[in-house]
C-alpha positions in Angstrom: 42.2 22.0 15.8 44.1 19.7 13.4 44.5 17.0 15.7 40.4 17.1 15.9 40.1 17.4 12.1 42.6 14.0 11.5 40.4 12.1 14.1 36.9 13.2 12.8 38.2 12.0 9.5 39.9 8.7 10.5 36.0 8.3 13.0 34.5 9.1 9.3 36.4 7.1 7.5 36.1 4.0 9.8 32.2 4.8 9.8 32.0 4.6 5.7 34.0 1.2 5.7 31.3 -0.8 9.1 28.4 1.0 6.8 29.9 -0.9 3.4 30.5 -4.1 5.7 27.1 -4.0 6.9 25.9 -3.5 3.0 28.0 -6.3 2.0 27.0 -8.7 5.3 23.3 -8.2 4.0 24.0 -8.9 0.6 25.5 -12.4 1.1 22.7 -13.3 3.5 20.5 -15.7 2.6 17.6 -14.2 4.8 15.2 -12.6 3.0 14.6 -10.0 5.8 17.7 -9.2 5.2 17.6 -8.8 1.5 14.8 -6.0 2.6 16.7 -4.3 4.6 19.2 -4.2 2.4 17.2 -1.8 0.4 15.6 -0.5 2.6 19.3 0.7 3.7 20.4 1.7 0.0 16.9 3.7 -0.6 17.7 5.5 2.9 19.7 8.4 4.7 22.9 6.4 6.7 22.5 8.5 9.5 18.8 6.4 10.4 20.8 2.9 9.5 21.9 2.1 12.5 18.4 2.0 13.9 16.9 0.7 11.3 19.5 -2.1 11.8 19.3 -2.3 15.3 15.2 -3.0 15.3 16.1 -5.8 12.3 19.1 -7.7 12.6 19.8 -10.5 15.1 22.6 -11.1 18.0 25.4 -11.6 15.2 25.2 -8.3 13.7 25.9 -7.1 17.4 29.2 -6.5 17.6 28.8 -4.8 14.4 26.1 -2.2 15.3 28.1 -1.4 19.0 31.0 -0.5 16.9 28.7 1.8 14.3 27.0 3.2 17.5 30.7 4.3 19.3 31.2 6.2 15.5 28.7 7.8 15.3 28.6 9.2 19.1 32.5 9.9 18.6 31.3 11.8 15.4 28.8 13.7 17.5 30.8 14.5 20.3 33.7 16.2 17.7 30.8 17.9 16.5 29.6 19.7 19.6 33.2 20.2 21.5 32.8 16.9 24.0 35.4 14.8 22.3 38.1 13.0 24.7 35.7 13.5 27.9 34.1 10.5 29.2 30.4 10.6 28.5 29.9 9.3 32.1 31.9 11.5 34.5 33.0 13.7 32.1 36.6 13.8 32.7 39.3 14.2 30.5 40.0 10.6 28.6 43.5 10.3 28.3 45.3 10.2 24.9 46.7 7.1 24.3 43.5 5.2 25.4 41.9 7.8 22.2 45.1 7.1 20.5 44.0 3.7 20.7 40.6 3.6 19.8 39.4 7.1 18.8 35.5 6.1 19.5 36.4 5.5 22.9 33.4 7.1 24.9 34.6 6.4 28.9 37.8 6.8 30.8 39.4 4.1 32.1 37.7 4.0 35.6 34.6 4.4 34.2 34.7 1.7 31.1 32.4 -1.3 32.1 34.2 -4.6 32.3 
């Protein structure tokens, strides 16, 4: 149980510093769509961001939103008792790829290339 409460908070953690990146990304723009979603991001719940983000910003804000997408499905799985199986297959993920990259959603055969 403490092993799954250190990684929901290091996943949580993570998630809170891509949200402020994406904040500060926006803010340095200098296209006006993205000023308004920049507050259209500060006026709303961070849990919609990352579609609100996804229907808005362009192809260099992809790597980004991919990363914010694997937190917040690593967050989910924690949540409901699916963490460390692969969302494909469902078999056990093995540690040190999770030691790796906690967010990791698929084991190794099952990881596109």
């Amino acid at each position: 149980m403490y092993q799954s409460q250190q990684t929901l908070a290091r996943l949580n953690s993570e998630l809170t510093l891509k949200r402020q990146s994406l904040l500060t990304a926006l803010t340095q723009s200098n296209n006006l769509a993205h000023h308004s979603l920049l507050l259209t991001l500060e006026t709303s719940n961070p849990e919609h961001w990352l579609e609100l983000a996804q229907k808005q910003l362009g192809s260099e804000y992809n790597e980004l939103i991919l990363r914010l997408e694997k937190l917040e499905a690593a967050i989910c799985q924690i949540e409901i008792g699916q963490y460390g199986y692969c969302c494909d297959c469902e078999e056990k993920i093995d540690a040190q790829r999770l030691l790796a990259d906690p967010a990791n959603q698929r084991c190794r055969n099952c990881e596109p290339d």
